[in-house]
N, C-alpha and C positions, 0 to 999 in steps of 0.2 A: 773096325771092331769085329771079333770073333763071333760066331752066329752065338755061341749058348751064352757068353757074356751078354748079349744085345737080349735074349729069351729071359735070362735069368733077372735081369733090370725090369723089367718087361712083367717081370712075375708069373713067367712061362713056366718055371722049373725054380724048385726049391734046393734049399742048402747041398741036397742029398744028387741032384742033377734029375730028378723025376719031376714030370711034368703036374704042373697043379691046376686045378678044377679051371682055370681060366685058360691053361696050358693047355688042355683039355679040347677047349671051345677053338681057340687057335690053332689046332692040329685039325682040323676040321674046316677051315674057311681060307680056301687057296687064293689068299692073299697077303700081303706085306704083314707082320706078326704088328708092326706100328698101325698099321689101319685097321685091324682087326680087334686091337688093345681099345681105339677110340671108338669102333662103334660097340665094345662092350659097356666102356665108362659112359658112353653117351645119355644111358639109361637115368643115371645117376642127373644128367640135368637135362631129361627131358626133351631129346632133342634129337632123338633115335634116326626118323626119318631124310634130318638134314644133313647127318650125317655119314650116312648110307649115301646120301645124293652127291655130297663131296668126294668121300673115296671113291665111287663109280667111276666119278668124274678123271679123279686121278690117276686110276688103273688103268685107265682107257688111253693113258700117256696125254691126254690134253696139257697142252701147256700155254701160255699167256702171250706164248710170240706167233700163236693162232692169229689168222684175219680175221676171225672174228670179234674179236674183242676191240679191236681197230675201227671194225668199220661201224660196231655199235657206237663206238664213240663218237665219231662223225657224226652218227646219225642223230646225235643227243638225246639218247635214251637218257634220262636223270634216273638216278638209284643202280646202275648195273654198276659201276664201277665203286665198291664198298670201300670209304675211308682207313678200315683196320686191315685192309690186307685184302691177296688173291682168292683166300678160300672161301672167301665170303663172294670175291666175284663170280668165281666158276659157280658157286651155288645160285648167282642171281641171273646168270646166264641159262643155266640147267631152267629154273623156273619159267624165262621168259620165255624160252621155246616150248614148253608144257605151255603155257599160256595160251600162244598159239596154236593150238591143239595138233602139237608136235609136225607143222607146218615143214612140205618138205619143201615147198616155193618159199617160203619165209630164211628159213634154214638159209639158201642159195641167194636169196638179196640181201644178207648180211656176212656171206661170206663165210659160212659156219660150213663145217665138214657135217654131212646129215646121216650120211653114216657112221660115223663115231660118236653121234647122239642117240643116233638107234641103239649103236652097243652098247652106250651106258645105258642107257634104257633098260634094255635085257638084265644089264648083270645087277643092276640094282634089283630088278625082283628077283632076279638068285639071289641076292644075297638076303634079301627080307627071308624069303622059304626058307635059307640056311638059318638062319638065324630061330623063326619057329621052330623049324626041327630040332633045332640044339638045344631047345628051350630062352632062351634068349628072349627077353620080355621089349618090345620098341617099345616105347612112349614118346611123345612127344605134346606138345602144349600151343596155343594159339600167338602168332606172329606178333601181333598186338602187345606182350608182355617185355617189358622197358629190359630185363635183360636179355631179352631173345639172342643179340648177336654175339652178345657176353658170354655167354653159355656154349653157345656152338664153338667161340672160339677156345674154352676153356676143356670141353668134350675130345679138338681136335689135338689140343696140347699131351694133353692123359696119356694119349700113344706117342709123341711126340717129342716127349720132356727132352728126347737125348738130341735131339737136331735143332735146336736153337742158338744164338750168338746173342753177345751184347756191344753197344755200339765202343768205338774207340775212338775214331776219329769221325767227321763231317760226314764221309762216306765209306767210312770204313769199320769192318766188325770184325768179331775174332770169335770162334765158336767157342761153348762149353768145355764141350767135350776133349776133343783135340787140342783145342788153341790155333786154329787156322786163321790167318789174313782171309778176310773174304768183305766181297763187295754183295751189293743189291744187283740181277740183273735187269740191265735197262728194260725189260720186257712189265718187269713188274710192273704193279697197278698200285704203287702202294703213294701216298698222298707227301707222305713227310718220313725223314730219317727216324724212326723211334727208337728208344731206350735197348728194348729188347724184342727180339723177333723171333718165329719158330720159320723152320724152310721145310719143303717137302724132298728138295736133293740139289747136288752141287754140281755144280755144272766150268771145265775147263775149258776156257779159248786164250784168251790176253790176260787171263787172272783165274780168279778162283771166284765163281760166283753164285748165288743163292738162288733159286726160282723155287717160283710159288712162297711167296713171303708174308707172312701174317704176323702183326703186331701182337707181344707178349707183354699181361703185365709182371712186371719186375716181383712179387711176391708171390706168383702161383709156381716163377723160377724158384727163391728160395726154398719156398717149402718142396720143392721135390730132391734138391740137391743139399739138401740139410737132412735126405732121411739116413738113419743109420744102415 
């Protein structure tokens, strides 16, 4: 896809190819125009902080075929590995090491790179700074609220809408956008084949494959792909 196409979806830039008030904010936060778009929307449910914590995470290139996330398993952490998808695990991973009050011997008996958690660290208070500077309101609301995970995932979609697929066969999906064959890669943490999934990027070995995969529901897709 062409950059001002992918901007102008994006609601980067108006009819006219100038950039608009959100355009604005996005020229300004040196990162992906899609993660910048959700941690705009996020505000909208309240969820500002979680996901600032995700794209950190993302920018930082972590990705799911980390040993970390392996040997938490092992280890039978219950809750780190989220039933709707990876965005919600890298976010439960982010926490559990803040938990451990950013433990760098903890980090290292579970396998976790502690310096690429230092760096999201870092850039997630950039990005909070950028964001008050920009004017940029976070909010966010207590865990305890029954759509907490609904929201983050609906927050992450907002920037998102153009990188999702819908299932076609057992294991097989075909994007929106394009219409690509693509699979799930084994890396994923995801529980069950669902309906519709968003990815963070595609990845080529023996096929065409999706990492970082979070389940979509099927109606927050029509309504973006039904707008005029």
């Amino acid at each position: 896809m062409r950059a001002l196409e992918l901007l102008n979806l994006l609601g980067a830039l108006n009819s006219n190819g100038l950039l608009t008030k959100i355009g604005l904010v996005m020229s300004e936060i040196p990162i992906e125009p899609q993660s910048t778009k959700a941690i705009i929307e996020s505000k909208k449910y309240r969820c500002c902080n979680e996901i600032i914590s995700i794209i950190a995470m993302l920018s930082s290139n972590f990705t799911m075929r980390s040993s970390s996330t392996i040997n938490i398993e092992k280890g039978g952490k219950s809750g780190i590995i989220h039933k709707d998808g990876d965005h919600l695990t890298i976010l439960n991973i982010y926490h559990l090491w803040r938990s451990k009050c950013k433990s760098k011997i903890w980090a290292s008996k579970n396998g976790m790179n502690y310096k690429l958690l230092e760096f999201v660290d870092k850039l997630r208070i950039k990005l909070i700074n950028l964001c008050y500077r920009l004017g940029v309101k976070l909010i966010s609301e207590f865990e305890d609220n029954r759509n907490y995970f609904s929201k983050i995932r609906k927050a992450i979609f907002s920037g998102y809408f153009l990188q999702t697929a819908r299932k076609l066969t057992e294991k097989m999906y075909i994007t929106d956008l394009d219409h690509h064959s693509v699979l799930i890669h084994p890396s994923c943490k995801v529980y069950k084949s669902y309906r519709c999934v968003m990815y963070n990027s595609l990845f080529f070995s023996t096929a065409l494959f999706m990492c970082i995969v979070t389940k979509v529901n099927d109606s927050w897709m029509k309504n973006y792909y039904n707008k005029d």
